[in-house]
N, C-alpha and C positions, 0 to 999 in steps of 0.2 A: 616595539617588538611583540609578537603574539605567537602561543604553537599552533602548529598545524599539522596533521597527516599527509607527507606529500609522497606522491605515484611520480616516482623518475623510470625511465626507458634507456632501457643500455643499447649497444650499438649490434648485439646479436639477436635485439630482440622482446629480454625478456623483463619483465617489469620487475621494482620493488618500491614497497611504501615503510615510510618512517618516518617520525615524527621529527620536526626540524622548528628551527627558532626562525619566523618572518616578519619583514619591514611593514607597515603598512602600505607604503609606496607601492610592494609588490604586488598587491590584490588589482583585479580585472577593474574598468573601469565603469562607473553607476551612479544612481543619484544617490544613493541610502546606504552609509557606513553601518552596519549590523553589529553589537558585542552578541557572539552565539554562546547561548547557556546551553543549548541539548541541540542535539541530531537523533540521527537514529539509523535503525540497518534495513535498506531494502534490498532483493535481488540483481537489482540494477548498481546498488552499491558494491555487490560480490564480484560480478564484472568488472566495474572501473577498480577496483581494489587488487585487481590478478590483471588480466590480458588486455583488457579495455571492453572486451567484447563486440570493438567497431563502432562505440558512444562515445569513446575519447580520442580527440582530434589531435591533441595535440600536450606535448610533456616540457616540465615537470606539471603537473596535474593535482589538482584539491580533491577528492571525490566528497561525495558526500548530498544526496538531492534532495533531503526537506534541513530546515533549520526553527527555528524558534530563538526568538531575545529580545534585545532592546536596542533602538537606535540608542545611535552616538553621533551622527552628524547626516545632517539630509538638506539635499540642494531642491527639494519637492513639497509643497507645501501642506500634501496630505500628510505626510509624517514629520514629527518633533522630536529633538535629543528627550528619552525617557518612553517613547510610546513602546509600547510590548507587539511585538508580529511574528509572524507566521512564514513560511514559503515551504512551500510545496512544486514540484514540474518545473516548467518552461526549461531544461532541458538542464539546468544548474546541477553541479555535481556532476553532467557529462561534457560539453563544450565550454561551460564559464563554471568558474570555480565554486566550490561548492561548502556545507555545513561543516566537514572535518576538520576545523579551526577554531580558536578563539574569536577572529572577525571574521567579517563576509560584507562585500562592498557588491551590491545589485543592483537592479533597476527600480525607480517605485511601480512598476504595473505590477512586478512579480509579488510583489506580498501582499497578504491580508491580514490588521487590526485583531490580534488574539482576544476573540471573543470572549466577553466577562464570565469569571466560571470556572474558566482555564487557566491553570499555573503553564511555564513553557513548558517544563517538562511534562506534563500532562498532554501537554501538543504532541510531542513526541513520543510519547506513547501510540497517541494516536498515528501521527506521521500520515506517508503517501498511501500507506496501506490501509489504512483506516478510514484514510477522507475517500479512499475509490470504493472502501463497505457503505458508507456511507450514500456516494454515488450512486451507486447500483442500485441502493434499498428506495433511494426517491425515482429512479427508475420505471423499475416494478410498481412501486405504488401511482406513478404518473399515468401508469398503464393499467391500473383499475385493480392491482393487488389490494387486499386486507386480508386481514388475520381468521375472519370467516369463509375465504376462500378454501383453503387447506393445507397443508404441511409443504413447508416452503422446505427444499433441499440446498447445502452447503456443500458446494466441492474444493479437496483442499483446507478442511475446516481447521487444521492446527497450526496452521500456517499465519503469516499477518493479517491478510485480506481476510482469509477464514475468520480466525477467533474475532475482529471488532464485527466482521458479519453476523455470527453466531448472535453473539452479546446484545449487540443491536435490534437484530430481529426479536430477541427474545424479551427484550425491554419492551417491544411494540405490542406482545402480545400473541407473536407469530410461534406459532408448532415449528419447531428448527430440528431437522433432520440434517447430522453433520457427517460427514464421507469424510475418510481416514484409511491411510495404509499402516498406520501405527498404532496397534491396539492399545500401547501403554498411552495415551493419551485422551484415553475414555474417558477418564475420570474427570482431565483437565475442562474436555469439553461439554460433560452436564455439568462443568461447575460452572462453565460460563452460560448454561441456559440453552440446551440442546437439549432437548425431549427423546431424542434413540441415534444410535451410531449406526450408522451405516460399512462396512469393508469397506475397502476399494475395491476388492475383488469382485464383488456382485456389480460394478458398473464397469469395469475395465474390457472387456469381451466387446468386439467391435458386432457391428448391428448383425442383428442377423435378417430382423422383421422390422418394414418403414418404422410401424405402430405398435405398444406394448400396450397394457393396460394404462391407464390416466393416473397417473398416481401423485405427481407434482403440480403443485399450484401455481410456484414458480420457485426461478433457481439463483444462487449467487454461482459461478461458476469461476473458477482459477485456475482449470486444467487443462482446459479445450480439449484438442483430437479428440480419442477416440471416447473418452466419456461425455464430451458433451454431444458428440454425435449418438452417443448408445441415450443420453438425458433427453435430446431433442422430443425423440419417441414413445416417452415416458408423461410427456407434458400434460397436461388435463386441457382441454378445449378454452382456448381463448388465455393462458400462461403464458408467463411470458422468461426469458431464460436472461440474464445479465453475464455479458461475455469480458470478465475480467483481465484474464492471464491464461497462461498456454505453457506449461509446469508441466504439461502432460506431451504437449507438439502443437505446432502452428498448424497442419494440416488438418481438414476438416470433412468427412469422409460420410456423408450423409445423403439426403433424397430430401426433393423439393415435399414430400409426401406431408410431414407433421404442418409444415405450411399452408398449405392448400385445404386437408381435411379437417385439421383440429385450431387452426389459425391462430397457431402459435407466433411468438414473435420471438426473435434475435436479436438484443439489445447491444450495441460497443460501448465499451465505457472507457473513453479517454479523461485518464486527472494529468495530463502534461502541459496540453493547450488549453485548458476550460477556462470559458470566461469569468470575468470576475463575479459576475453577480452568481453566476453558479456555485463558485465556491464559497462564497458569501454565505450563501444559504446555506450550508453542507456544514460548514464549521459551525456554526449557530444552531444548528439543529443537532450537532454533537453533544456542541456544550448543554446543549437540554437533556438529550434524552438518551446518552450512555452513561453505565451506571459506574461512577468511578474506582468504586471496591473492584467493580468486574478487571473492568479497565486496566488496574493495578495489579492483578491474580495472574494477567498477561506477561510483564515488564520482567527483564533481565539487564539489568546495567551493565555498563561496560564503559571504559575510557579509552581516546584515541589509540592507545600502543594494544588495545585489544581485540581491534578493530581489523589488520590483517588474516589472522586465525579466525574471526569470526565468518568475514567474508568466503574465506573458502569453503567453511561449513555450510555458508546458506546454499550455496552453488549444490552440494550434495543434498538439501532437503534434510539439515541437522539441527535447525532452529525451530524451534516453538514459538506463539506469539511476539512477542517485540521486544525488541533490543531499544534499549532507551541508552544515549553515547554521551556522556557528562565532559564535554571538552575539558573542561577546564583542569582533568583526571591526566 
């Protein structure tokens, strides 16, 4: 028997999640039996936590999309009972069961080898939100960013994706200019190594002009609409902008203009399907070069029965850096 967080669907409709005692038997079928020490909270988790959002197919329901722990039994010969991994993506937490558990039974493609460095919980601190900062920051650099370019912009900087953004760039050495609609989190984000805050007000105002002055070298972005269409024109010649998340709207309301003149670029950054060696490299270069005090200045614990109130709050934009989810709590 192991707990778990389970999302049941009543017959009008409307969902509830509560922690329930399950078999093993019951868990989805895979090669790699998981004991999960830590989860964590993403926006995607706030979704399948309340309505489903259209990601959950199908009920009763585990949510929960990254994990971290240690096998306990594997029919695959890259992992052994005692190895420590990771999972992130492949859609876990919305159609196959997910980290809100003691166990977790998956496939071996979906995880990766917790890079040395890393305790699990330190993985989840990290989580999906951290490995897509990560993402984006090898991005922009694959696209000819350094730190002598000039002041890289953060949108959505208090957020998950924001703060290991923030931290990140700021470890590289990069000028981090963070975007916030909540002033009381100023503080939080020069302690993680932002060099000036930004409002959101000053970028929220849809375009008025293709072109503004060049002010960005390039961008981690988590808002879309209308501020990354107002960032687009902001760009400096040959930046490049890293399209995260859409916290702000999916629609993108912009002109071929910053493209053509300034030959900016529009980077997507999927962490759901990324292949393995991508994320390979992205955990490995975590465990190098985020600083784990920073790391840690982020984290808010919490245990599965916390985890319903929590979700709803991410959905309003009530969270701060990361929610580290201690199952075993």
């Amino acid at each position: 028997m192991f707990r778990a967080l389970v999302v049941e669907k009543a017959a009008d409709g409307t969902t509830r999640a509560a922690v329930q005692e399950l078999e093993t038997a019951a868990l989805p079928a895979g090669e790699v039996l998981v004991a999960v020490d830590y989860s964590t909270l993403n926006y995607k988790d706030g979704l399948c936590l309340g309505s489903g959002g259209g990601l959950v197919k199908s009920y009763p329901h585990v949510p929960g999309i990254d994990f971290a722990g240690v096998v306990e039994a594997s029919d695959d010969p890259r992992y052994r009972p005692g190895d420590k991994v990771v999972l992130t993506g492949w859609r876990v937490g919305e159609v196959h069961w997910g980290g809100y558990a003691e166990r977790a039974r998956v496939k071996a493609d979906w995880l990766v080898p917790l890079p040395e460095g890393l305790t699990t919980r330190q993985a989840m601190a990290v989580g999906t939100a951290g490995f897509t900062a990560m993402l984006a920051l090898m991005a922009l650099e694959d696209h000819g960013l350094t730190p002598q370019n000039g002041e890289v912009l953060v949108t959505g900087a208090a957020g998950g994706v924001g703060s290991v953004a923030v931290a990140l760039l700021a470890a590289r050495g990069y000028s981090v200019a963070a975007v916030t609609g909540r002033p009381e989190t100023a503080d939080y984000l020069t302690g993680l190594g932002a060099s000036r805050i930004v409002p959101r007000a000053e970028l929220a105002e849809a375009v008025k002009r293709p072109l503004e002055a060049e002010t960005w070298a390039g961008c981690i972005d988590a808002v879309g609409g209308t501020m990354l269409a107002r960032v687009l024109g902001q760009m400096k010649y040959g930046g490049s902008v890293a399209a995260v998340g859409l916290a702000g709207g999916a629609a993108l309301q912009t002109t071929v203009i910053p493209f053509l003149l300034r030959g900016v670029n529009l980077l997507g950054i999927d962490s759901v399907m990324r292949p393995y060696a991508d994320r390979l490299r992205a955990w490995q270069r975590i465990a190098r070069e985020l600083p784990m005090e920073k790391l840690e200045a982020m984290v808010q614990p919490a245990g599965l029965a916390d985890l319903p109130a929590l979700g709803a709050a991410i959905l309003r934009g009530e969270v701060r850096g990361r929610v580290v989810v201690d199952v075993r709590r």
